[in-house]
N, C-alpha and C positions, 0 to 999 in steps of 0.2 A: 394474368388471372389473379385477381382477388379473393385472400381468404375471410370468410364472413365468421368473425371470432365471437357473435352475440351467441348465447344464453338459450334466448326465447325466441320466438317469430314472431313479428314484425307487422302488423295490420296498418297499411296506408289510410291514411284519413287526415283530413281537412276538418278543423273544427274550432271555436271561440274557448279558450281557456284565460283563466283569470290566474295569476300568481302573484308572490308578496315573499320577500327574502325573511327566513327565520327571525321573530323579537321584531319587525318593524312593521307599521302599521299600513304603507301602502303597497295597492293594488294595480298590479299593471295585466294591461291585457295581451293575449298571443294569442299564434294558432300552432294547434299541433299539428303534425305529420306524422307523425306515426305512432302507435302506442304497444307496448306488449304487455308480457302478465308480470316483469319486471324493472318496467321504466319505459318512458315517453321520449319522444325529441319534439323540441317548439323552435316555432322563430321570434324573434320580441324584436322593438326598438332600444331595449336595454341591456346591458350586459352583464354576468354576473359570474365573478371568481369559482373558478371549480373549485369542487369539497364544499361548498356554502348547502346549507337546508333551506329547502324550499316550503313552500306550501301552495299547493295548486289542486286548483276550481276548476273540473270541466263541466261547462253547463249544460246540462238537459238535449238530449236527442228529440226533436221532432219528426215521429214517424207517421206519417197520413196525417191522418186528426189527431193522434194520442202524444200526448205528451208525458214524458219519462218522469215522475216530480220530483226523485232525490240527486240530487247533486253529486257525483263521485269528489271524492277530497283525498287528498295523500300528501303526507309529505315525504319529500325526495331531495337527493344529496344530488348536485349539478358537477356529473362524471366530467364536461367538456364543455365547453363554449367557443364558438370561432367566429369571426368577423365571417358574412355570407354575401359577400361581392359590393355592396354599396353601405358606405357611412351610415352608422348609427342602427345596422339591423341585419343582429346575430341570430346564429342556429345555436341550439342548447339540444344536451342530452344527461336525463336526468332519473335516477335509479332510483323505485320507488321503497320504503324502511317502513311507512306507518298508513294507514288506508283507512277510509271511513264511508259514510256520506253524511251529505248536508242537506237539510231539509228546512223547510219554513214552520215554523212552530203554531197549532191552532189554538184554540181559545184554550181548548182543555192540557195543552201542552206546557201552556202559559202559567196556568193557574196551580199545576201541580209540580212542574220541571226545575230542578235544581240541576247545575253541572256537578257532576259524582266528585272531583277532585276539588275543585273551590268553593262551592257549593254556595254560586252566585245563583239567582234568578237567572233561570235559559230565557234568553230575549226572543226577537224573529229566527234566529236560527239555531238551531242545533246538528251536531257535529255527530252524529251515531259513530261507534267505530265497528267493526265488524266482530268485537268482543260483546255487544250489546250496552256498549257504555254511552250515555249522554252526557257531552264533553259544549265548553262553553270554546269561542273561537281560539280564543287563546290557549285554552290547558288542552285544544287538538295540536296547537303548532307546537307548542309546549314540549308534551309528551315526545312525538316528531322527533324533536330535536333530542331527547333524553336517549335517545332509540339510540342513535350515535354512540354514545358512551358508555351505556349499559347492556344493550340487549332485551329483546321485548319479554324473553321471559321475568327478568329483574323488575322491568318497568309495571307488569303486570300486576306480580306479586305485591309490590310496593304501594299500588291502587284499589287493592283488595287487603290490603293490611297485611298480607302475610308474609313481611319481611323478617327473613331469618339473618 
């Protein structure tokens, strides 16, 4: 008998998720299998050092006719990785530190959207986090990765000036 040592419970699901390892610019695609309310597992064609930060894209649910239009985004620290029976295509599991979504910028988003930390021009996408911050792609994986070493209340503070 096996003991089930997770956390959360576990929602089966088959689904296109896009990811990109911490500071590097590409994009590879997976699928998930499961997800809960503190971390996911995917399978990829790539593989990737546990303890590494993630940043991962699940795209849009199509239910009937409706489609979902914000993007979930998080970034997540890659607990495990194992080789999954055949060359070149591993299962990951991966705990989720920093959560947002990503959304497509409209005209009006365009014309007045700065990212609150860089305070670039928000392009096609914007990274909401569930703070209410508009974040530019970067200062989402960014931040992500700061989670690691400081803590989201530090991080927070830090973003809102009120560093003590």
């Amino acid at each position: 008998m096996s003991l089930n040592r997770r956390r959360h419970d576990r929602e089966n699901c088959k689904a296109l998720i896009t990811y990109s390892e911490y500071r590097k610019t590409d994009y590879y695609e997976a699928t998930m299998c499961d997800k809960s309310v503190g971390g996911v597992s995917f399978e990829s064609n790539t593989d990737i050092q546990s303890g590494l930060p993630v940043c991962i894209i699940m795209h849009p649910i199509v239910v009937g006719a409706e489609v979902i239009d914000a993007y979930e985004a998080y970034v997540a620290r890659v607990k495990w990785c194992q080789q999954n029976g055949r060359k070149h295509h591993y299962k990951m599991g991966a705990q989720f530190m920093f959560q947002g979504y990503m959304h497509n910028a409209g005209e009006a988003d365009k014309a007045c959207g700065t990212c609150e930390l860089c305070e670039k021009k928000l392009s096609d996408e914007i990274y909401q986090t569930d703070d209410s911050m508009n974040l530019c792609q970067s200062c989402f994986k960014y931040l992500g990765g700061m989670l690691e070493d400081c803590g989201r209340e530090s991080v927070l503070r830090f973003i809102s000036g009120n560093v003590i």
